[in-house]
C-alpha positions in Angstrom: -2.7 3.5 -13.4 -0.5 0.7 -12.6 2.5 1.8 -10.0 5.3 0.2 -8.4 7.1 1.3 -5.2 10.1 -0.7 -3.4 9.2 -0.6 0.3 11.5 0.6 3.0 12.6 -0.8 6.5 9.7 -3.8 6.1 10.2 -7.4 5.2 8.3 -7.0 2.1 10.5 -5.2 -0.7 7.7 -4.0 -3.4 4.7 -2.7 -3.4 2.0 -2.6 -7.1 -0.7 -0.8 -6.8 -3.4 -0.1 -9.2 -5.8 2.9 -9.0 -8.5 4.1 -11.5 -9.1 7.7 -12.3 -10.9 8.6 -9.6 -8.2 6.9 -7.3 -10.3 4.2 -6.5 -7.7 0.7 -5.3 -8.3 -1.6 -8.2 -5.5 -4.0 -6.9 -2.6 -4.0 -4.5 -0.1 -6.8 -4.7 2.9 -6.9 -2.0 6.2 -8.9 -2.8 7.8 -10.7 0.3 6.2 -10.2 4.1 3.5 -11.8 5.8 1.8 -13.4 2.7 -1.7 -14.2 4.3 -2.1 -11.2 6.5 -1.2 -8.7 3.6 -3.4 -11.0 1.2 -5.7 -10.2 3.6 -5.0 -6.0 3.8 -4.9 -5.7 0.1 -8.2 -7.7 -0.4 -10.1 -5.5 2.1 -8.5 -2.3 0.3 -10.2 -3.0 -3.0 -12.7 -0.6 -4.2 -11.6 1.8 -1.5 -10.5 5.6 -2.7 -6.8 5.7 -2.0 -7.0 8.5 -0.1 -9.0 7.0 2.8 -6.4 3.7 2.7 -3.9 6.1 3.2 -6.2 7.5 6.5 -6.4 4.0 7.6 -2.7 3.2 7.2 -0.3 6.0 7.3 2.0 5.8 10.4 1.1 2.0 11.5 4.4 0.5 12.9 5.6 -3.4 13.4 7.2 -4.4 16.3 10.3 -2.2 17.2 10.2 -0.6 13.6 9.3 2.8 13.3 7.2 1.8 9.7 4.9 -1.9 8.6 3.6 -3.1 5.8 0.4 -1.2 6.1 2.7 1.9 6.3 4.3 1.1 3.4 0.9 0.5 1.7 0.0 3.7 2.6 3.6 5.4 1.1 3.0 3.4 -1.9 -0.1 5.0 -2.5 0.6 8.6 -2.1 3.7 7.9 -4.7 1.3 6.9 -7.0 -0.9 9.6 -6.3 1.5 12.0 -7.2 2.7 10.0 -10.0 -0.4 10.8 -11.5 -0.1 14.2 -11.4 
């Protein structure tokens, strides 16, 4: 399932994920941001069930900002999650 989600309150502005059927992270591909150290996230989130990304994620902030990239990671993938029904 391929899934796009347009971040909020981060530098980055999209997030495309791809998860198989058993919500396992084929691919995650972030637009803007901190292009080596989300190269880096998204690469070490292959092969990992969405659900435990999410875990790992969810609530992670930047700096002053109440949200990150991870975070945003994180809401991309439970959109996608309930995208799928």
């Amino acid at each position: 399932m391929y899934f796009e989600y347009d971040n909020k309150g981060v530098c980055s502005k999209k997030t495309i994920v791809e998860l198989d059927e058993n919500n396992i992270i084929e691919s995650i591909n972030v637009i803007g941001g901190c292009d080596g150290n989300l190269k880096g996230i998204t690469a070490l989130l292959k092969g990992v069930k969405a659900e435990e990304a999410i875990k790992r994620l969810e609530g992670l902030s930047c700096g002053f900002k109440s949200t990150s990239c991870p975070d945003q990671i994180a809401c991309a993938l439970k959109a996608a999650i309930a995208a799928k029904g």
